[in-house]
C-alpha angles and dihedrals in degrees: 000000000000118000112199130151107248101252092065102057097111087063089064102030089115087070101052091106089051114036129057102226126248103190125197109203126155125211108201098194091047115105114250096235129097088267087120106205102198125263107273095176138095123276099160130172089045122066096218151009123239091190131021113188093206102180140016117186111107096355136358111256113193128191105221110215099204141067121248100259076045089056096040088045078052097053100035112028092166093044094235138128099216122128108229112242114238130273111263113249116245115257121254114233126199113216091207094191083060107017097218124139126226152193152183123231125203101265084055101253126136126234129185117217108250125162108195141097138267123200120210126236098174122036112256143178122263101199134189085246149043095247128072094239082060110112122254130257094183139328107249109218118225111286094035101143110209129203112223145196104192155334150241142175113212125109090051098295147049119260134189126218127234130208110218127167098266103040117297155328129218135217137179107205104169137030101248092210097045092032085224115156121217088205147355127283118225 
């Protein structure tokens, strides 16, 4: 299952064959009681919801859009209790006529491990994700320095990793058809 507010399902419309969907939407002039009102808003291109949060002041409240042999189908297509073993990891691999050390994330592209800084000399967004579609976690003014664990060129430009407390942080930092910078490497 995929949650996403409604604005943003477009973001995960790629996923439509594959997720059931999970829609915030907020209706402001709705009362903020368990009288659900119905939906009244876009979700193409699903057909239809499985779950609309429809409110979120003190608690979330969700209108579920499936029976419960529909639910436990949901959770447990296969009908097993088995707990899926992790992903494996991708292997590092060490280019010894450069040595340099790279990996492969999960959306297959490859990074080099690089710890240094970039200033900024344009603002520029630092995102949850290596993509520009991926959402913001703040926009980063001109002169921001950023610490930074590696690298990578794919999506049309070359971005730099950021360590933050919680995972990381992405930014792209140079066209990768012009070559232009949008700042300067330390």
């Amino acid at each position: 299952m995929i949650y996403v507010s409604q604005s943003e399902i477009r973001q995960v419309a790629n996923c439509v064959n594959d997720c059931p969907l999970w829609v915030a939407y907020y209706k402001y002039s709705q009362p903020l009681k368990w009288n659900y009102q119905g939906a009244g808003f876009s979700i193409a291109p699903w057909d239809v919801f499985t779950v609309h949060q429809f409110t979120g002041s003190d608690m979330d409240r969700n209108m579920v859009n499936t029976t419960k042999e529909g639910w436990l189908k949901m959770a447990n297509p296969n009908n097993n209790v088995s707990i899926p073993e992790p992903s494996p990891v991708q292997p590092v691999e060490e280019h010894k006529e450069l040595k340099e050390i790279s990996f492969v994330d999960d959306l297959g592209d490859t990074w080099f491990k690089e710890d240094g800084k970039f200033t900024l000399d344009v603002a520029v967004n630092l995102r949850y994700g290596a993509r520009i579609t991926s959402d913001i976690i703040a926009t980063l003014p001109a002169g921001s320095t950023i610490k930074y664990d590696a690298f990578s060129r794919h999506a049309g430009y070359v971005w730099i990793r950021q360590p933050r407390e919680n995972g990381y942080g992405y930014m792209a930092v140079r066209d990768a058809q012009t070559n232009q910078p949008f700042g300067k490497f330390e």
